[in-house]
Backbone bond lengths (Angstrom), bond angles and torsions (degrees), N, CA, C in turn:
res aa  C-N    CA-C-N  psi(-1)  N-CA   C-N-CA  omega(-1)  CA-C   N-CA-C  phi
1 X - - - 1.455 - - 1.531 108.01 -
2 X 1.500 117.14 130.48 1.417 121.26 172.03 1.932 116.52 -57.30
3 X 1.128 98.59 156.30 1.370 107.40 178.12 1.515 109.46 -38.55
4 X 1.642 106.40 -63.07 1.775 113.02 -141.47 1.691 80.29 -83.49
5 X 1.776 122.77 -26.15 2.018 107.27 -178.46 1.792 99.11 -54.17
6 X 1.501 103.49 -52.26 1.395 96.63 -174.94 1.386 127.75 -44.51
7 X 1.578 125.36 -42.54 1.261 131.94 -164.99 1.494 79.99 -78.39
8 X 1.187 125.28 -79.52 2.032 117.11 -174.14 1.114 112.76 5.83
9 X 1.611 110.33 -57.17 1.927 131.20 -133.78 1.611 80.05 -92.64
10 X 1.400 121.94 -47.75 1.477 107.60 -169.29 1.517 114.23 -84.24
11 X 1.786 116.01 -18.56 1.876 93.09 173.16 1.381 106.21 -89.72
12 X 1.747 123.09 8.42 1.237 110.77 -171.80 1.668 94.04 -82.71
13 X 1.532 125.99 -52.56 1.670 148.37 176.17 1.524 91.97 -44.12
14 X 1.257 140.64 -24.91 1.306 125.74 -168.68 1.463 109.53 -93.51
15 X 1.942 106.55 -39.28 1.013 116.03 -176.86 1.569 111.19 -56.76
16 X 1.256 120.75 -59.83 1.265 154.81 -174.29 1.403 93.71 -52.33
17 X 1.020 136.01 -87.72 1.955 124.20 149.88 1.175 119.68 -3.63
18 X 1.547 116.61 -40.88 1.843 98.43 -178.20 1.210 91.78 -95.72
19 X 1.231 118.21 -27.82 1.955 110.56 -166.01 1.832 97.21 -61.81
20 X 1.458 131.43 -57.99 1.473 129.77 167.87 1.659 113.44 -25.01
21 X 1.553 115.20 -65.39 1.098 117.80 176.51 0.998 134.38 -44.98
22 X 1.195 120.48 -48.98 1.560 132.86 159.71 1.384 145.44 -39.47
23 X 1.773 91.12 -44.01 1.336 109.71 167.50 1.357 132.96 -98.10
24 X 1.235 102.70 -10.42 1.917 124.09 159.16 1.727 106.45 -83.07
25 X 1.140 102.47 -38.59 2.157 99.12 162.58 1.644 109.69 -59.20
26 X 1.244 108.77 -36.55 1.891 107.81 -177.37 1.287 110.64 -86.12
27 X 1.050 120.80 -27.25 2.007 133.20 160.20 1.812 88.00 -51.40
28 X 1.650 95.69 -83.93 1.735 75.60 -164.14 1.815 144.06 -82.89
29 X 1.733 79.32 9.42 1.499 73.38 146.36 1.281 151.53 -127.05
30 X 1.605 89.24 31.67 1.629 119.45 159.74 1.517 101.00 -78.06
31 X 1.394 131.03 -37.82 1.579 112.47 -176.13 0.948 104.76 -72.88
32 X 1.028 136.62 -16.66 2.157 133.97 -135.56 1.416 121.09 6.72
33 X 1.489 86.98 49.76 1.748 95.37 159.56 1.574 124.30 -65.73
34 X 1.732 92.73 -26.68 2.053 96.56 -156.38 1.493 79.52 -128.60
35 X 1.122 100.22 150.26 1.924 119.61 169.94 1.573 88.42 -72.42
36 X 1.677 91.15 -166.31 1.824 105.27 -169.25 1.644 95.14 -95.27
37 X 1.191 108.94 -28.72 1.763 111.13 177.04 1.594 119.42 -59.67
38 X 1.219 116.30 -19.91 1.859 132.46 -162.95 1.235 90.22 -106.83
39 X 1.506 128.65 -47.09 1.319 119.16 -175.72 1.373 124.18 -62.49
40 X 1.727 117.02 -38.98 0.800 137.51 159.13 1.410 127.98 -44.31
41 X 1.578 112.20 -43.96 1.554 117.18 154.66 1.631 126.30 -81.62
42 X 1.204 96.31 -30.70 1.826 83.72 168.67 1.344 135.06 -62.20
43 X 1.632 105.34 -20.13 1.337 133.27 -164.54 1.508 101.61 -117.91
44 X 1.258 135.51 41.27 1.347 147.97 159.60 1.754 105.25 46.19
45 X 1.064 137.29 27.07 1.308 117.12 175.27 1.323 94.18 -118.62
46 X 1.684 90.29 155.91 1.305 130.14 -154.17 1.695 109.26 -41.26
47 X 1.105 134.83 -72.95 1.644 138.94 134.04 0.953 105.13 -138.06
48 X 1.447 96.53 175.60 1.539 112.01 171.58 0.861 143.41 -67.01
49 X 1.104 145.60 55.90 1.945 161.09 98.66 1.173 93.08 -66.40
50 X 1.148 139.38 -72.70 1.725 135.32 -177.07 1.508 104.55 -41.67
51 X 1.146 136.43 -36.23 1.508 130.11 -175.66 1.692 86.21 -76.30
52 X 1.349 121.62 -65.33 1.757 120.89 -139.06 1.976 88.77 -63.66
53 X 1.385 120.06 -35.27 1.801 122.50 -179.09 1.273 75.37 -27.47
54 X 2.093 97.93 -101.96 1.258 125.61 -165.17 1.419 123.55 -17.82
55 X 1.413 116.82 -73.32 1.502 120.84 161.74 1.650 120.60 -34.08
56 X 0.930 137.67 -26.28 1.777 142.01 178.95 1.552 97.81 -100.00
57 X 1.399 121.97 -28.58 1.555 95.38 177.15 1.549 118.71 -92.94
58 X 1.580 113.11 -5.64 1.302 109.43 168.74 1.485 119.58 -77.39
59 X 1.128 94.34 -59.92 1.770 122.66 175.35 1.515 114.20 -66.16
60 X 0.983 106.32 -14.23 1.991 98.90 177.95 1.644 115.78 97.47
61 X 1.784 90.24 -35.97 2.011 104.20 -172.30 1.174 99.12 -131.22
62 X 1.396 92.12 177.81 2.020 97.76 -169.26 1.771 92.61 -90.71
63 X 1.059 100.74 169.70 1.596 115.02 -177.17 2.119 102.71 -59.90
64 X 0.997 104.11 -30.67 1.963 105.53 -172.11 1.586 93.10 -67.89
65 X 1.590 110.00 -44.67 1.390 102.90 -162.82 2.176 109.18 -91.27
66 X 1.463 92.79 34.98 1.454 107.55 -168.21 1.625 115.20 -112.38
């Protein structure tokens, strides 16, 4: 595999990684089983301020107001 297919294959796997995350964070916090802190750890990002960034720039709002 060429250099620049490789880099493709890995921001596409990364993208595709946050796109999962995101939408399994809006699954659970449609149940409100897990606070924003659990979600944040179940879902591997860094903590939570790093989840609520991410979460408000996809979604428009932070995960509380979700």
């Amino acid at each position: 595999m060429k250099f620049t297919e490789q880099l493709f294959v890995e921001k596409l796997n990364a993208k595709s990684r946050s796109h999962w995350q995101l939408k399994t964070a809006e699954k659970l916090l449609k149940q409100k089983w897990f606070n924003i802190n659990e979600i944040a750890e179940r879902l591997d990002f860094t903590d939570a301020s790093h989840f609520n960034r991410i979460f408000k720039k996809y979604n428009g709002k932070s995960p509380s107001a979700f």
